[in-house]
DRENDO-1510 file (C-alpha; in Angstrom, 1 decimal, always signed):
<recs>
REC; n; res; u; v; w
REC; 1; UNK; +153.3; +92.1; +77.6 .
REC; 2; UNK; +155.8; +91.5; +75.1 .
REC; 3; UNK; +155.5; +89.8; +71.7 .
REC; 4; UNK; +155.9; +86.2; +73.4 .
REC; 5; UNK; +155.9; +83.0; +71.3 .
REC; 6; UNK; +152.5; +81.2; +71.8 .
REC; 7; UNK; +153.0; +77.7; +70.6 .
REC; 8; UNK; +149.4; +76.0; +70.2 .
REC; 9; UNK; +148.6; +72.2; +71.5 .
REC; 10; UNK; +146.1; +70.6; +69.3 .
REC; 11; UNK; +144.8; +67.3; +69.9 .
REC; 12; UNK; +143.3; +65.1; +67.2 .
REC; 13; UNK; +141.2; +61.9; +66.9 .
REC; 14; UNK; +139.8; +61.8; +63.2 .
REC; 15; UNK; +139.2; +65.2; +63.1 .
REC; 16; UNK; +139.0; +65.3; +59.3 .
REC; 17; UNK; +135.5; +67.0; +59.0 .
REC; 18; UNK; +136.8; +69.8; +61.5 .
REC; 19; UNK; +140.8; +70.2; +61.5 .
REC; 20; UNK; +140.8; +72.3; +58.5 .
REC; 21; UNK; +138.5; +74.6; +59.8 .
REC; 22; UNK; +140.1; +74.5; +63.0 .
REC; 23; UNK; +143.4; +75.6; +62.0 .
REC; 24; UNK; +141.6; +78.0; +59.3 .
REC; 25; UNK; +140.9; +79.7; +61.7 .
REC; 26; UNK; +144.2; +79.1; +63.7 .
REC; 27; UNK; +146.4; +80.9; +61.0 .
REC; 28; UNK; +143.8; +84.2; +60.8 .
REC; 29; UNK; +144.4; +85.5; +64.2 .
REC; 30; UNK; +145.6; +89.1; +64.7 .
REC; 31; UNK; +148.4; +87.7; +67.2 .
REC; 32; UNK; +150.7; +86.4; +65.0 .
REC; 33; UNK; +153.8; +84.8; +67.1 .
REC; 34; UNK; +152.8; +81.7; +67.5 .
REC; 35; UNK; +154.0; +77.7; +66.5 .
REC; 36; UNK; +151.2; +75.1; +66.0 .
REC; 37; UNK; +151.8; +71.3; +67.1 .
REC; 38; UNK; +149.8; +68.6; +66.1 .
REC; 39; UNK; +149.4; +65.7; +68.8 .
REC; 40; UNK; +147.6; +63.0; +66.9 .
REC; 41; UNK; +145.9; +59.8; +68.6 .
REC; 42; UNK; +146.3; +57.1; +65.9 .
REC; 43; UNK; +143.6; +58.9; +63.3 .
REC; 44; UNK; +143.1; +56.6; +60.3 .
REC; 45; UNK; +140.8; +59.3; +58.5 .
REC; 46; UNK; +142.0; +62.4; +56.6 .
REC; 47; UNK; +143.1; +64.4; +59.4 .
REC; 48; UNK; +146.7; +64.0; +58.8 .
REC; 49; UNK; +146.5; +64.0; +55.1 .
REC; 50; UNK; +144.7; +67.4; +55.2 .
REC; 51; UNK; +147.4; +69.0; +57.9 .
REC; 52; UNK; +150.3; +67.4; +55.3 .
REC; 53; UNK; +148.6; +69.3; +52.4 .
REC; 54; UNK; +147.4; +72.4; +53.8 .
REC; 55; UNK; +149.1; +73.5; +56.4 .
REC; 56; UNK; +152.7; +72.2; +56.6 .
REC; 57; UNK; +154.5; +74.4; +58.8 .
REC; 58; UNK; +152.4; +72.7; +61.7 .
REC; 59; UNK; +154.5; +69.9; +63.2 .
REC; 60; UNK; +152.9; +66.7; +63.8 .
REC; 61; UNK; +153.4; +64.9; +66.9 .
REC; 62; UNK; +152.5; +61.0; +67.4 .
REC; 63; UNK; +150.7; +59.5; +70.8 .
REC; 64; UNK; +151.5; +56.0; +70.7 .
REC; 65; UNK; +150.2; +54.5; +73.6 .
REC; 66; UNK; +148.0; +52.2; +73.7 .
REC; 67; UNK; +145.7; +53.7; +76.1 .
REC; 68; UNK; +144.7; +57.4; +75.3 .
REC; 69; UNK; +145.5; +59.6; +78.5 .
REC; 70; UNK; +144.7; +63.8; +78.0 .
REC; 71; UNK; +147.2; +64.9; +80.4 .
REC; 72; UNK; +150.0; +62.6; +78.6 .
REC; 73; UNK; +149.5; +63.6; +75.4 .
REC; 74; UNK; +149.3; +67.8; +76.5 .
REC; 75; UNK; +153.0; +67.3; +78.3 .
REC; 76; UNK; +154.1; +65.3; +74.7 .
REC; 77; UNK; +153.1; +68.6; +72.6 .
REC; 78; UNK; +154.7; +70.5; +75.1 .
REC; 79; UNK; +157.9; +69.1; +75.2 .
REC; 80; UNK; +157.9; +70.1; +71.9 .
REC; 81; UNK; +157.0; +73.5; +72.0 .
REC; 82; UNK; +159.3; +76.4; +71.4 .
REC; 83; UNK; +157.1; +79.3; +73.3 .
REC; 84; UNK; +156.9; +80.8; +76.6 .
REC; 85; UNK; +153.1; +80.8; +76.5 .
REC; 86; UNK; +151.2; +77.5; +75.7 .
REC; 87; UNK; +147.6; +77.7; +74.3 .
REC; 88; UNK; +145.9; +74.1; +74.5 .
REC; 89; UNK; +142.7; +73.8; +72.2 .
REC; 90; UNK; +140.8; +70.4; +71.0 .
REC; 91; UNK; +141.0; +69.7; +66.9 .
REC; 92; UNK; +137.1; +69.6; +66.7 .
REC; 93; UNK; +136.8; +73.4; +68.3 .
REC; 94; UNK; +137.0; +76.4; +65.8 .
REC; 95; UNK; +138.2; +80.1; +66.8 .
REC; 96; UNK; +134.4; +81.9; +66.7 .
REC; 97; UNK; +136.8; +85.2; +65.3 .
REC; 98; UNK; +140.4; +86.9; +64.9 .
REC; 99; UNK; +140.6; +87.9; +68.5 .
REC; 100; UNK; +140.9; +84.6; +70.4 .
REC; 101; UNK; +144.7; +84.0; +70.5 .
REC; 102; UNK; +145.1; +88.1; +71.5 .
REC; 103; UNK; +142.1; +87.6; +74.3 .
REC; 104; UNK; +144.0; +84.9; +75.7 .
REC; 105; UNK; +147.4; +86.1; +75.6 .
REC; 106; UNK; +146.3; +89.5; +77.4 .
REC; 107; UNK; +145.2; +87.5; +80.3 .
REC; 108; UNK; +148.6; +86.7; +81.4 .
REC; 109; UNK; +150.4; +90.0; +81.9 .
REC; 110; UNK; +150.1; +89.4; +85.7 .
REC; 111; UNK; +153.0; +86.5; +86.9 .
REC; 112; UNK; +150.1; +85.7; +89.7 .
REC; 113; UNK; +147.6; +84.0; +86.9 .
REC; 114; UNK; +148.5; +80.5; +86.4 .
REC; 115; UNK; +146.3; +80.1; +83.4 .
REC; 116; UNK; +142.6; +81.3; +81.2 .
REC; 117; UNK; +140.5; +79.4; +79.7 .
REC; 118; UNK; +137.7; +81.1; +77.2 .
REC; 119; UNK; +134.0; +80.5; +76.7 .
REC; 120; UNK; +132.8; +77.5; +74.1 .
REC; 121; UNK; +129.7; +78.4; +72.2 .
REC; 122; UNK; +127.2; +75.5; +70.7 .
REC; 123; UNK; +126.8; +74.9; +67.2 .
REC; 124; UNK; +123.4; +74.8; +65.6 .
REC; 125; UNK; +123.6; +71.3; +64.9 .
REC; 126; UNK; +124.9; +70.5; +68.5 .
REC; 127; UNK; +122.6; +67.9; +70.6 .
REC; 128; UNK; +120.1; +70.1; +72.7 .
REC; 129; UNK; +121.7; +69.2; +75.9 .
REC; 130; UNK; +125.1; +69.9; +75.2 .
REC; 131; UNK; +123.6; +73.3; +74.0 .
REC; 132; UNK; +122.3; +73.8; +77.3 .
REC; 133; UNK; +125.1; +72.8; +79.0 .
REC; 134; UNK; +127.7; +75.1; +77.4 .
REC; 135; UNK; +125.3; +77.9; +77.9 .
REC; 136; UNK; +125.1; +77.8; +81.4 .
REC; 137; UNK; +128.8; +76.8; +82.2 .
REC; 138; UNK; +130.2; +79.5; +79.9 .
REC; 139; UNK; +128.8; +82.2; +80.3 .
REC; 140; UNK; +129.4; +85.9; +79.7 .
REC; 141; UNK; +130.9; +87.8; +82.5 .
REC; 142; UNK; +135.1; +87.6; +83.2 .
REC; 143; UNK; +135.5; +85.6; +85.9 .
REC; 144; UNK; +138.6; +85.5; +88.3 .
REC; 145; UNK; +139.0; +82.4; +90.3 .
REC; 146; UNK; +140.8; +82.0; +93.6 .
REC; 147; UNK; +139.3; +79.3; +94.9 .
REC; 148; UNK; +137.1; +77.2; +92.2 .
REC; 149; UNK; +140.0; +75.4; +89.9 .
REC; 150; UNK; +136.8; +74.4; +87.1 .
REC; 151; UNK; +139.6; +74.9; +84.0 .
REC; 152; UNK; +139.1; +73.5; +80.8 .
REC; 153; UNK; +141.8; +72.6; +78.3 .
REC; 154; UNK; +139.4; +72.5; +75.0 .
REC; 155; UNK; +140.5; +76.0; +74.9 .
REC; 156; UNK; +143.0; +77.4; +77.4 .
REC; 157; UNK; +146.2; +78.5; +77.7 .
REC; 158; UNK; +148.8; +78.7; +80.7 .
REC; 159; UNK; +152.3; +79.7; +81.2 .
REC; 160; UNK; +155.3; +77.4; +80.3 .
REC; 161; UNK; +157.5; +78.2; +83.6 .
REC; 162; UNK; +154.6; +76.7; +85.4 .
REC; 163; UNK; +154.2; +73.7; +83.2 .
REC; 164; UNK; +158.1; +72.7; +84.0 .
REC; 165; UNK; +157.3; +72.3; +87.5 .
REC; 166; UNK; +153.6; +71.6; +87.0 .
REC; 167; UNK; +153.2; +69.1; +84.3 .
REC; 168; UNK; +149.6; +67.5; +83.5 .
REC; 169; UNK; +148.8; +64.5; +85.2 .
REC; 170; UNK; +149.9; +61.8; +82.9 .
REC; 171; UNK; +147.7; +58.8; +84.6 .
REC; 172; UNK; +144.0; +60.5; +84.9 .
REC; 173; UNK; +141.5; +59.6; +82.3 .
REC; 174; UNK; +139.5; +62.7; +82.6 .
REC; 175; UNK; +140.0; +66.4; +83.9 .
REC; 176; UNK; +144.0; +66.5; +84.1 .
REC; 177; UNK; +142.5; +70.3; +83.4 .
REC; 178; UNK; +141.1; +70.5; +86.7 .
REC; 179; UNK; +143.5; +68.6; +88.9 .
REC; 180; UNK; +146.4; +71.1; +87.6 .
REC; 181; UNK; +144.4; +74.0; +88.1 .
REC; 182; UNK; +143.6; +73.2; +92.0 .
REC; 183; UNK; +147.3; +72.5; +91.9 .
REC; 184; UNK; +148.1; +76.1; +90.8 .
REC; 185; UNK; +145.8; +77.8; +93.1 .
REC; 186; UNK; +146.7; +76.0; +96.1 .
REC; 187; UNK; +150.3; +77.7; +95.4 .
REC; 188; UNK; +148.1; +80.9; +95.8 .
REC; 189; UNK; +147.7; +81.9; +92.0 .
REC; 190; UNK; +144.6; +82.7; +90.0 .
REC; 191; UNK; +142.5; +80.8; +87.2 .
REC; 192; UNK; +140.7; +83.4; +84.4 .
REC; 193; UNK; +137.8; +82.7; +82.7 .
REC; 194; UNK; +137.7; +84.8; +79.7 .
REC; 195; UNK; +134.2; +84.8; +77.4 .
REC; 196; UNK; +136.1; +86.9; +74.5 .
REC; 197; UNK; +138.3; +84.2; +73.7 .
REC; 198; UNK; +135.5; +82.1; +72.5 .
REC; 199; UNK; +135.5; +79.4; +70.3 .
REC; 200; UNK; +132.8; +76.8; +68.7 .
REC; 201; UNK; +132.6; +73.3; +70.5 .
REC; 202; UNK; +130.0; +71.1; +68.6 .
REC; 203; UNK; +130.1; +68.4; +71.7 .
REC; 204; UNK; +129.1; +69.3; +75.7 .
REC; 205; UNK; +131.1; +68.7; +78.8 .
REC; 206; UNK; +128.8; +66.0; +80.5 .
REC; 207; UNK; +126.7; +63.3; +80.0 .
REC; 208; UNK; +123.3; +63.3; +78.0 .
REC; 209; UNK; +120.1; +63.1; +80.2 .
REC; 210; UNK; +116.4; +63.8; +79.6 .
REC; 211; UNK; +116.1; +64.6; +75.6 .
REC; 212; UNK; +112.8; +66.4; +75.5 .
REC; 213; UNK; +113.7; +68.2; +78.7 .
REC; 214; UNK; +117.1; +69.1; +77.8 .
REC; 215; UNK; +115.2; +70.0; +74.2 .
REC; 216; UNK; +113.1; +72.4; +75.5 .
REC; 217; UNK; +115.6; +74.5; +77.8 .
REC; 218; UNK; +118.4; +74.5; +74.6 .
REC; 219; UNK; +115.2; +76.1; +72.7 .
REC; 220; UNK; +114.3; +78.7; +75.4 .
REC; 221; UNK; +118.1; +79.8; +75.8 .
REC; 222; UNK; +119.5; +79.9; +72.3 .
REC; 223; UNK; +115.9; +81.9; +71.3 .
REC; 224; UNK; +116.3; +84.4; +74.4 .
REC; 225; UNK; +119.8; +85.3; +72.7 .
REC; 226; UNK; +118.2; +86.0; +69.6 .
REC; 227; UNK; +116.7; +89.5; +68.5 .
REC; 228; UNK; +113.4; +89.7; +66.1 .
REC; 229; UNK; +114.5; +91.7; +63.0 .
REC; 230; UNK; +112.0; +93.0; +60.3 .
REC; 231; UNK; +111.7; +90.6; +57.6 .
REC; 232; UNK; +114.2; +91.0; +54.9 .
REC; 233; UNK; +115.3; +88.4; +52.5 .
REC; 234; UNK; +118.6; +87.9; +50.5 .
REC; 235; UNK; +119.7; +85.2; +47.9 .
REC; 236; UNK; +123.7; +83.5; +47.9 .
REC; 237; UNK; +124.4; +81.7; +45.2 .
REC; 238; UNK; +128.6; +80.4; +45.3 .
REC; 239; UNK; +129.9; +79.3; +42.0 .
REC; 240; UNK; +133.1; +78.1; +41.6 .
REC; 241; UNK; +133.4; +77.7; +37.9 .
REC; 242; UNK; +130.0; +78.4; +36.1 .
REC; 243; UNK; +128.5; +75.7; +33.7 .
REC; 244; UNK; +127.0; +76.0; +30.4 .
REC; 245; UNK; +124.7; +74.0; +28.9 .
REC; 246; UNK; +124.2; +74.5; +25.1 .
REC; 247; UNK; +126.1; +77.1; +25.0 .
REC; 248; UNK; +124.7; +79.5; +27.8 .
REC; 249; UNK; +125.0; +79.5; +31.8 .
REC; 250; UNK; +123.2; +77.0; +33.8 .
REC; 251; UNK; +122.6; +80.1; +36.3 .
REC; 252; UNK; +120.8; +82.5; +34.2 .
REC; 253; UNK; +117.7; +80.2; +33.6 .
REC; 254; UNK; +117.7; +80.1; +37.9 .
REC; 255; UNK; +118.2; +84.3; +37.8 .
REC; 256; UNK; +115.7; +84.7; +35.8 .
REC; 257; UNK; +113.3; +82.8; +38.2 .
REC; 258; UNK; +114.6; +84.7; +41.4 .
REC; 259; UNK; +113.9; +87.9; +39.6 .
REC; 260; UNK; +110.3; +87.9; +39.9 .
REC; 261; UNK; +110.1; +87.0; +43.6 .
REC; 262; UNK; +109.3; +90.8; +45.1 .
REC; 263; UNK; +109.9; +89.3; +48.5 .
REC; 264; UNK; +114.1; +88.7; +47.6 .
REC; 265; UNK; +115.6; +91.9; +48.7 .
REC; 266; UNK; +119.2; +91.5; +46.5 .
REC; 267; UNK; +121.0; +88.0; +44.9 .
REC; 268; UNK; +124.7; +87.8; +45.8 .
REC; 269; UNK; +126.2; +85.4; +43.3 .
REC; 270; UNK; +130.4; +84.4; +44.8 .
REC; 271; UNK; +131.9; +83.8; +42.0 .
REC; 272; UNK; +135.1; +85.5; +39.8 .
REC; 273; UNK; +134.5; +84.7; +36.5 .
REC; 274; UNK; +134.4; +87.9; +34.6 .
REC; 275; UNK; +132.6; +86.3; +31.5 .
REC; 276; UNK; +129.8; +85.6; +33.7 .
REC; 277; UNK; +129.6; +88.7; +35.6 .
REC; 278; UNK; +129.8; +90.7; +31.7 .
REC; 279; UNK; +126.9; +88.8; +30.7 .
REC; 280; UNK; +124.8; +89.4; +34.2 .
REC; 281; UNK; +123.3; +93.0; +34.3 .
REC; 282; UNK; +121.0; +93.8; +37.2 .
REC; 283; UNK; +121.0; +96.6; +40.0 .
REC; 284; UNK; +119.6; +93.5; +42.4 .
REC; 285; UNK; +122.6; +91.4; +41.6 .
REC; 286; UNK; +125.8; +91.6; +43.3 .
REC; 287; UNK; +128.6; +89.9; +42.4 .
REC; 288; UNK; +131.0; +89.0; +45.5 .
REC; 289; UNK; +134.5; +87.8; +44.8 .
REC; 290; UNK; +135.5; +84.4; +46.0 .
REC; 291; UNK; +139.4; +84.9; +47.7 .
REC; 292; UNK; +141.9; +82.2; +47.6 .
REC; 293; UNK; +141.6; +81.4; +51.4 .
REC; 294; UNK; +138.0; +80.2; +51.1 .
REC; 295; UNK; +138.3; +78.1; +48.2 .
REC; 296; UNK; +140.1; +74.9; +50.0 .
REC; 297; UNK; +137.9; +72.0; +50.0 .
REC; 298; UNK; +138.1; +70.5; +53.1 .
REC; 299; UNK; +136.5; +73.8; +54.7 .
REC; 300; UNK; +133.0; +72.8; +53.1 .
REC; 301; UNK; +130.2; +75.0; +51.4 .
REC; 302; UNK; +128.5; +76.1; +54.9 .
REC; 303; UNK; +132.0; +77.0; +56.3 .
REC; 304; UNK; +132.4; +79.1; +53.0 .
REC; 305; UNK; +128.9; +80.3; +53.0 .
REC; 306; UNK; +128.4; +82.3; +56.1 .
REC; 307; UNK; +132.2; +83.7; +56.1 .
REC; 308; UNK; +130.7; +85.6; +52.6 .
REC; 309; UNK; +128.2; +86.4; +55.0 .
REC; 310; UNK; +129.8; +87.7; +58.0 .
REC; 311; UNK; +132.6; +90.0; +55.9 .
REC; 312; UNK; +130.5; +91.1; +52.9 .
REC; 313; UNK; +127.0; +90.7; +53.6 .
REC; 314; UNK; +125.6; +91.1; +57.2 .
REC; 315; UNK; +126.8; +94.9; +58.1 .
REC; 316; UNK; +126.3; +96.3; +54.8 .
REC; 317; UNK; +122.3; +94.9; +54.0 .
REC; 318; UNK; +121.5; +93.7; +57.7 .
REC; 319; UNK; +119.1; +90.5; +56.2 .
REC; 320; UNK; +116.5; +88.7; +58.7 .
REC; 321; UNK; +117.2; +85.6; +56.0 .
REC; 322; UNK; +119.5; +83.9; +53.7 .
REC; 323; UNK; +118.2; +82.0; +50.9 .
REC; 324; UNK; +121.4; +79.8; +49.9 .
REC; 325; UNK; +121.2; +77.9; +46.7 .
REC; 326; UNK; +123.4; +75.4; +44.4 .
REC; 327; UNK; +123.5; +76.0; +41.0 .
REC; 328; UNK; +124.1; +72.0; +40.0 .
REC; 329; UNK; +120.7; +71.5; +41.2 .
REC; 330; UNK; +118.9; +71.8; +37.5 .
REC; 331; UNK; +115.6; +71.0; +38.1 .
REC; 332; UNK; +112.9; +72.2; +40.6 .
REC; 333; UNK; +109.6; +71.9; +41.3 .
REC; 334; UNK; +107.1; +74.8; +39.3 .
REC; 335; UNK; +107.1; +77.9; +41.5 .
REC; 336; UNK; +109.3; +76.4; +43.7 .
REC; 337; UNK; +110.7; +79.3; +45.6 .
REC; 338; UNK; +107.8; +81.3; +46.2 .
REC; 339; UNK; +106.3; +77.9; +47.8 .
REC; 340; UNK; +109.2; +77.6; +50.2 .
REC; 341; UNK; +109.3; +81.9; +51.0 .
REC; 342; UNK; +105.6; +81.0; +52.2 .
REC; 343; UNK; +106.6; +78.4; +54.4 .
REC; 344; UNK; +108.5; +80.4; +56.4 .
REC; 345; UNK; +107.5; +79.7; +59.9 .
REC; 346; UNK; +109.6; +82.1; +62.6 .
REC; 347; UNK; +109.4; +79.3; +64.9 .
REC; 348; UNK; +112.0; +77.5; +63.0 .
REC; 349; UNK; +115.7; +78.6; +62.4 .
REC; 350; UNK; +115.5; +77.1; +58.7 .
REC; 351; UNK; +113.4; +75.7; +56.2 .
REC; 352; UNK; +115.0; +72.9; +54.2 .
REC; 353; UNK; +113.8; +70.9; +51.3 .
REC; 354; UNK; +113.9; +67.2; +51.8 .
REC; 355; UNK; +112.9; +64.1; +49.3 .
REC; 356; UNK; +111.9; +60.3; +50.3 .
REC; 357; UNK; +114.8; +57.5; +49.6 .
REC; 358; UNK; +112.4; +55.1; +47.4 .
REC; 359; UNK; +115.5; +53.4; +45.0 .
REC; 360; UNK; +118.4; +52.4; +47.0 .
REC; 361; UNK; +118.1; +50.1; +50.3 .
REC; 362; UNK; +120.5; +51.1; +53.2 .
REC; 363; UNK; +122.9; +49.7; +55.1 .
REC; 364; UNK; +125.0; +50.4; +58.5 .
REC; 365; UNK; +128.8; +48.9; +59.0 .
REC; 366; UNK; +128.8; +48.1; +62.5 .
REC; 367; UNK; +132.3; +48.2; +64.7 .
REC; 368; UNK; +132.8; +44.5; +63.5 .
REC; 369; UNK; +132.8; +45.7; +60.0 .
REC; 370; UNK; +129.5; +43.6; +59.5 .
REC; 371; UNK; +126.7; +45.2; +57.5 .
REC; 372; UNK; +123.0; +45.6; +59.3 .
REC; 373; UNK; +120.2; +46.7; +57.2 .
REC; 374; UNK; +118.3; +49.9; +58.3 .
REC; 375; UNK; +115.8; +50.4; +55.3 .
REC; 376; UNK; +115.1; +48.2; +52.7 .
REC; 377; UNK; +112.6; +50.1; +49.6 .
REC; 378; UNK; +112.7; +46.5; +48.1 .
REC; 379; UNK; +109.7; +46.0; +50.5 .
REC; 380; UNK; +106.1; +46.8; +49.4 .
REC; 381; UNK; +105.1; +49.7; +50.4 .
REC; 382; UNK; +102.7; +49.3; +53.0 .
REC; 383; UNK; +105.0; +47.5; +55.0 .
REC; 384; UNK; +107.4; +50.7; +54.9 .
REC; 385; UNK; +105.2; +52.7; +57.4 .
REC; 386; UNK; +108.5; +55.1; +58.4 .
REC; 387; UNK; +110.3; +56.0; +55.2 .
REC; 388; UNK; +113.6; +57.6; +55.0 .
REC; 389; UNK; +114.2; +60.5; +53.9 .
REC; 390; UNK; +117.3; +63.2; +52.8 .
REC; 391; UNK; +117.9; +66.9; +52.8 .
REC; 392; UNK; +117.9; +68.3; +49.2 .
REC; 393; UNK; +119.7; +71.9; +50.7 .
REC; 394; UNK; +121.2; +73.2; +46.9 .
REC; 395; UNK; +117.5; +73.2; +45.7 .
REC; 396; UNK; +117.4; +76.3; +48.3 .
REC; 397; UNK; +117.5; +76.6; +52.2 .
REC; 398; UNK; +116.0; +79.8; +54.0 .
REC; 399; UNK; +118.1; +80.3; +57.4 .
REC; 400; UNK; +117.4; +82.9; +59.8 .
REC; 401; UNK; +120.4; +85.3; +59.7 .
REC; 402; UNK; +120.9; +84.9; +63.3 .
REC; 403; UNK; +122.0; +81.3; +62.6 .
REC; 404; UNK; +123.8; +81.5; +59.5 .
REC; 405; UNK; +126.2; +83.8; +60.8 .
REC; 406; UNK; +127.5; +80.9; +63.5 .
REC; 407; UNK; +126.2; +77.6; +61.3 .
REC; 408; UNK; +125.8; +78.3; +57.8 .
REC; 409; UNK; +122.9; +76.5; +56.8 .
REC; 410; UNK; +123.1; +73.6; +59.5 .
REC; 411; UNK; +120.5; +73.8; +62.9 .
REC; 412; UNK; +118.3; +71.0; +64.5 .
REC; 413; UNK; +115.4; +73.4; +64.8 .
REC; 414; UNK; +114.6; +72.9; +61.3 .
REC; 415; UNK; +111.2; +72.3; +59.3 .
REC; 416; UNK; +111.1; +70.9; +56.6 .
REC; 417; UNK; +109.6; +71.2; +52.7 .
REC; 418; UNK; +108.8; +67.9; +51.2 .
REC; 419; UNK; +109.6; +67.7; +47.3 .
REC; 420; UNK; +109.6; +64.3; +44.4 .
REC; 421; UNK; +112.6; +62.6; +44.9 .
REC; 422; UNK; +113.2; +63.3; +41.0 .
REC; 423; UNK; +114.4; +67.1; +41.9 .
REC; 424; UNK; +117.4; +65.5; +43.7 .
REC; 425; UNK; +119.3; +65.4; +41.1 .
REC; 426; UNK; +122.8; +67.6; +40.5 .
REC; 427; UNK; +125.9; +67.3; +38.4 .
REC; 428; UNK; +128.0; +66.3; +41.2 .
REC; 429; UNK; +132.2; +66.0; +39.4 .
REC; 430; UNK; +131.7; +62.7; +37.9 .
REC; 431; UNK; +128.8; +63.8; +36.1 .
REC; 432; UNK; +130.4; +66.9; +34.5 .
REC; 433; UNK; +133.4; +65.2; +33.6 .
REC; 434; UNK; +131.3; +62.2; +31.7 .
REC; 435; UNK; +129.0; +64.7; +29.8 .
REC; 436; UNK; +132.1; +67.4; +29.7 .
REC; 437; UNK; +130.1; +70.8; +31.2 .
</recs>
C-alpha cells in the first residue's frame, strides 16, 4: 500500500487529564502521513486549552448539538478530513507504542476489508470489571470477520470511499460502530480485528455488575499475564531543576540514605543539570537525561516515569521493582525505606505510603453546585470511626515492574504503608517561590 493520508477522528468530552497523552502518543508513530482532527463535545475543562498550546497543527472541530450522537459527530470530523484512510480513536485512549497507526493501516491493502479495529488493554487503575471485560473481548489472536459485525470505533479505522456511501448513523445513541459494520458485511466485505494495534482504554465496554465477583476474575486474569522475575530492585528519582537548601542539594542528604540499602540494585536520577551530576560520584548512580518531549506538564509524573522506564531502564537492568521517589518530599520517617522494602508483599502490584487527613474537613460539590460534607475532623475523635486518608507516593512507591511499564506508579491492587501525617509535607511551586529555593 502506498503512503496514503490517514487523517485521525478524535472525540473529546473533558479529556484534559488524558488528551495530552493521547495525542503524545499520536505524533510518535512510525507512520507519519497522517492529519489529526479534533471533534470536541462542549468541554469546559482544559482539553482545548492544552490542544491550543501544544499541539496546534491539530484542527479543532465543534459538535454543537444539543444532544450528543457518536455516529454524528464521526461523519462531522470526517467531512473534514483530507485522507483516503480514516482512523477513529476516543480522546481518553492512548497508543500502548509506535506501531499502532502502521498496524492499522497494513490491514487495508485488500479493497475487500471494509474496516479493523485493534485490541484495548486495561489500565492499572481501571475498575476490576472493565478489566475483565476488555480482557476477554480483546483478545490476542487476528481475527477476520465475515459474519460477526462486533466493530468498535474507540480505536478503528476504515476506508473513506466506503464512508461516502456509508456514513455513520447519525440518530443512534450507542453502537453507530456496529450498525455500519453489519452494513459493510452484508455488501460481502470483511471486518479485522487486529490485537497489534493496541491501545490503553481506562473505561469497559458494558455495564458494571457484581464488584467482588468481577474483582476476583480481573485479579486471576491480569496475574496469569504476569511472569515471576527474581527479585531485583531499582530506585528513579526525576528532577526537573534540583534545589538547594543552604547552599547544597536537597537530593544528596536522600542519596546518602539510599546508599546503604544493600537490597537497591542501582539509583537512576532523570535529570540534566550538569552541576548536579559533577558533584554526584557513584558507580550505583546513573544519571538519565530528561529529553524535551517528556518535559510538558500536562503528560504528568507517572506518564513521564515509566516512558524513562520503558526506553532506558527495562532492557538494559531487567528490574522485578521500581522504587519511584520525589525529591520535594524533605522529611521521612527514621529508616524509612528499609521499612517499606520489607513490606513488600508479591501479592500486591505496589506498596504506597499513605497518611490520615486529621486538619482539614472535606467537602463534595454536587451537580447543583451545592456543597455536601464527607468528613468533618472538627468532630471528636471517637465519633470519627472511618478516617480518611491520602496517598503520600513522592515519599517512595515500590511497583512491580510488570505494572510500571503500562501504569507508572498507579494500580488498585495496592497495599498500603501508614506514616504521621507530618511527613506529608513538600515544596510544591508556591512554596519555593515564597522561600526562593
Amino acid at each position: 500500500m502506498k503512503n496514503l493520508l490517514v487523517s485521525i477522528i478524535v472525540r473529546t468530552k473533558n479529556e484534559s487529564f488524558w488528551i495530552g497523552k493521547c495525542l503524545h502518543e499520536i505524533h510518535n508513530q512510525l507512520y507519519k502521513n497522517f492529519e489529526v482532527i479534533v471533534v470536541d463535545n462542549s468541554s469546559s475543562d482544559k482539553t482545548i486549552p492544552i490542544i491550543k498550546k501544544n499541539f496546534k497543527k491539530i484542527k479543532i472541530v465543534k459538535y454543537k448539538s444539543k444532544f450528543f450522537l457518536p455516529g454524528k459527530a464521526l461523519n462531522l470530523g470526517i467531512n473534514k478530513s483530507k485522507g483516503s484512510l480514516i482512523a477513529m480513536i476516543s480522546g481518553h485512549c492512548i497508543p500502548k507504542d509506535k506501531f499502532w497507526l502502521k498496524n492499522l493501516v497494513k490491514n487495508l491493502n485488500n479493497k475487500k476489508i471494509a474496516g479493523v479495529y485493534g485490541r484495548q488493554e486495561p489500565l492499572d487503575i481501571s475498575e476490576p470489571d472493565d478489566v475483565r471485560d476488555l480482557i476477554y473481548l480483546f483478545g490476542k489472536d487476528r481475527k477476520i470477520q465475515t459474519k460477526e459485525p462486533f466493530f468498535h470505533n474507540a480505536n478503528s479505522m476504515i476506508r473513506k470511499d466506503l464512508w461516502k456511501n456509508s456514513k455513520f448513523d447519525e440518530n443512534t445513541k450507542h453502537i453507530e460502530d456496529r450498525l455500519w459494520a453489519q452494513k459493510q458485511i452484508d455488501k460481502g466485505l470483511k471486518i479485522i480485528y487486529e490485537p497489534l494495534a493496541s491501545v490503553f482504554h481506562y473505561h469497559g465496554v458494558n455495564h458494571r455488575e457484581n464488584l467482588s465477583r468481577v474483582s476476583r476474575i480481573s485479579n486471576i486474569l491480569t496475574t496469569q499475564q504476569s511472569i515471576k522475575k527474581k527479585f531485583k530492585l531499582v530506585c528513579i528519582i526525576p528532577i526537573l531543576n534540583p534545589l538547594k537548601l543552604n547552599g547544597d542539594y536537597i537530593v544528596k542528604n536522600l542519596l546518602k540514605d539510599l546508599l546503604k540499602i544493600k537490597k537497591i540494585n542501582k539509583i537512576f536520577i532523570v535529570c540534566n543539570d550538569k552541576n548536579l551530576q559533577s558533584e554526584i560520584k557513584n558507580k550505583n548512580i546513573i544519571f538519565l537525561k530528561r529529553n524535551k518531549q517528556i518535559e510538558k506538564d500536562y503528560l504528568g509524573s507517572d506518564y513521564v516515569l515509566k516512558k524513562i522506564y520503558i526506553d532506558k531502564i527495562k532492557k538494559r537492568y531487567r528490574p522485578s521493582h521500581i522504587l519511584a521517589i520525589e525529591e520535594i518530599y524533605l522529611f521521612r520517617p527514621k529508616n524509612f525505606f528499609q521499612k517499606l522494602i520489607k513490606n513488600i508483599d508479591d501479592n500486591f502490584v505496589s506498596l504506597v505510603p499513605i497518611c490520615q487527613i486529621k486538619k482539614n474537613n472535606i467537602w463534595r460539590k454536587n451537580t447543583n453546585g451545592e456543597l455536601n460534607s464527607i468528613y468533618k475532623t472538627t468532630l471528636p475523635t471517637p465519633i470519627l470511626k472511618n478516617p480518611i486518608y491520602q496517598e503520600v507516593k513522592g515519599l517512595g512507591v515500590i511497583t512491580k515492574s510488570s505494572n510500571f511499564k503500562d501504569n507508572g506508579r498507579e494500580s488498585p491492587n495496592t497495599k498500603f504503608f501508614e506514616v504521621d501525617t507530618k511527613y506529608s509535607f513538600k515544596l510544591d511551586s508556591f512554596i519555593k517561590k515564597y522561600l526562593k529555593f
